[in-house]
C-alpha positions in Angstrom: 157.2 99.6 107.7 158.1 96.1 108.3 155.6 93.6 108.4 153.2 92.6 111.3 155.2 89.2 111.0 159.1 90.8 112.0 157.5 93.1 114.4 155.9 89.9 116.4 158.6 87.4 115.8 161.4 90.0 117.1 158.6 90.6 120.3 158.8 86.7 119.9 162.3 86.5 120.4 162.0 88.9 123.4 159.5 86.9 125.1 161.7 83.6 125.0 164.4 85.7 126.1 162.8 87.2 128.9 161.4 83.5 130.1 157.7 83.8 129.4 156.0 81.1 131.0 152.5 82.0 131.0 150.4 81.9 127.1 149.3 85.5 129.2 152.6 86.6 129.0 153.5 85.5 125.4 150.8 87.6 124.4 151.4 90.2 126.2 155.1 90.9 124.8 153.8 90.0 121.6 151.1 92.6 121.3 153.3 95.0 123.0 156.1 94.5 119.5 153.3 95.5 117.5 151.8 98.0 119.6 153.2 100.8 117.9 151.5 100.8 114.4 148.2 101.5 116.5 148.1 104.8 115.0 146.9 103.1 111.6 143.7 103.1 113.2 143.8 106.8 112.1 144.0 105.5 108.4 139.4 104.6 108.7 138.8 108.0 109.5 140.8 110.7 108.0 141.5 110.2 104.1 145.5 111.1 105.0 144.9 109.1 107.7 148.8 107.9 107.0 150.4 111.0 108.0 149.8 109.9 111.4 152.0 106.8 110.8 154.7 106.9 112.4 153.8 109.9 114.9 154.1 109.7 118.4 153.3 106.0 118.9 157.0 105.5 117.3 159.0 107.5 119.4 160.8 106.3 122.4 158.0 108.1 125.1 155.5 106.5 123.4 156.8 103.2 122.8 158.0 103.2 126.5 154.1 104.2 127.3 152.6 101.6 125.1 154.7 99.1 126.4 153.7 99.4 130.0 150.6 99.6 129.6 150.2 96.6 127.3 152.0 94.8 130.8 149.6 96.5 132.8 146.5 95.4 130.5 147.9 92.0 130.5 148.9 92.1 134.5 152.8 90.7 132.8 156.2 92.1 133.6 156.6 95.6 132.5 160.3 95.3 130.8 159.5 92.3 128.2 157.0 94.6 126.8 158.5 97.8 127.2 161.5 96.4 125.6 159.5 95.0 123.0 157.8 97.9 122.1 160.6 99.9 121.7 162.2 97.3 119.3 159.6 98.1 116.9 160.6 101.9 116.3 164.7 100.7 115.0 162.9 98.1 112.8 160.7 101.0 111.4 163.6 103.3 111.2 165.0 100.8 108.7 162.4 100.7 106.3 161.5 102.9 103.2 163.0 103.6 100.0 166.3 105.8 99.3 164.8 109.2 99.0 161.6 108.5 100.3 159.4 111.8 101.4 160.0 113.0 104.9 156.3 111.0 106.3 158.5 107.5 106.5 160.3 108.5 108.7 159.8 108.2 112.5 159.5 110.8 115.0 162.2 109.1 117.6 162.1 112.1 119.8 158.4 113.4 120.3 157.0 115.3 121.9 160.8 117.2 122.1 160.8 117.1 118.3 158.8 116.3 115.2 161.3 115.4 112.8 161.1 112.2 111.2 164.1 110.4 111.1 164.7 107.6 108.7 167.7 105.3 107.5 169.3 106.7 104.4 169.9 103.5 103.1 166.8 101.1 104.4 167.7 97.8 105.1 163.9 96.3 104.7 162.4 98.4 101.8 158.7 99.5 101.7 155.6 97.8 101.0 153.0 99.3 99.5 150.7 100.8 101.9 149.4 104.0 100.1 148.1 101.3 97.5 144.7 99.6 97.7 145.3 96.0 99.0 147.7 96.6 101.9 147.1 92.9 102.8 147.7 91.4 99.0 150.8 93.9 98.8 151.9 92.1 101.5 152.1 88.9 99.4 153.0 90.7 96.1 156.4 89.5 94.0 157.9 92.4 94.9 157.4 92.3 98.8 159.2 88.6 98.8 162.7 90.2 99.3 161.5 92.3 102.2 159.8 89.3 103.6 162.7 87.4 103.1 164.7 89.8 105.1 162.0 90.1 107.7 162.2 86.4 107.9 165.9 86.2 108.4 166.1 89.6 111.3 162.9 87.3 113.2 165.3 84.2 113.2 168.3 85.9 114.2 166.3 88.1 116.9 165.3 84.7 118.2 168.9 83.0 117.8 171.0 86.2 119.3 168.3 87.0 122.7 167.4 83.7 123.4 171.4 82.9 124.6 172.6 86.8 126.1 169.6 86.7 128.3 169.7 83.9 129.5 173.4 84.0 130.0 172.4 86.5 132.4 169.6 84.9 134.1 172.2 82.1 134.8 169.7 79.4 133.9 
């Protein structure tokens, strides 16, 4: 999975695309990119809590689900958040290793299917979470390419929304 830091900067990019105004908004559509990887919760109380990674909180119903509620907790528009919500499941899709076992992937089309669907040839890699010290794994030597990736798809999300929507809001 990518980082917290790609999911929030693409949700960034939506929000500045979308027009947010309001610091109530930012956060909403912010929260909403992330929203997803709730199910890690699930990690404190089962010891395979990771088998419910990527579950239902990744597919598009859920995502779609999350995302309006997040704009209803929020009281923000519903599409910035939907939208960013369901950004996170391609980034997800994207990341793992070649040949990694079937529980990276993500289940796009729950509750009509359970199969987990992953890119054969992941673009961002795979940090380390089945390791103690998710958070120093983050930082590891060999997590700098990924971030450096994750870096780059934030700035580009920011640099290609930011223009089309507007282009279409006419501002």
């Amino acid at each position: 999975m990518p980082s917290p830091l790609v999911h929030s900067g693409v949700a960034a990019g939506i929000a500045l695309g979308a027009g947010a105004t309001s610091r109530r908004e930012w956060a909403a559509i912010v929260f909403a990119g992330s929203l997803p990887d709730l199910d890690l919760v699930f990690r404190f109380f089962d010891a395979d809590g990771m088998r419910y990674h990527h579950g239902p909180t990744h597919s598009l119903v859920g995502a779609v689900l999350l995302g309006w509620v997040a704009a209803r907790a929020f009281r923000a528009r519903a599409w910035p958040c939907v939208l960013a919500c369901v950004a996170h499941l391609p980034l997800d899709w994207t990341t793992g290793v070649v040949d990694a076992p079937p529980e990276f992937g993500i289940e796009l089309w729950w509750p009509f299917s359970t199969v987990r669907l992953l890119d054969p040839s992941p673009f961002f890699g795979a940090y380390h979470l089945d390791q103690p010290g998710f958070l120093w794994n983050l930082w590891s030597a060999d997590a700098l390419p990924i971030l450096g990736r994750e870096l780059g798809v934030t700035a580009l999300s920011v640099a290609l929304v930011y223009p089309v929507v507007h282009s279409f809001s006419g501002t």
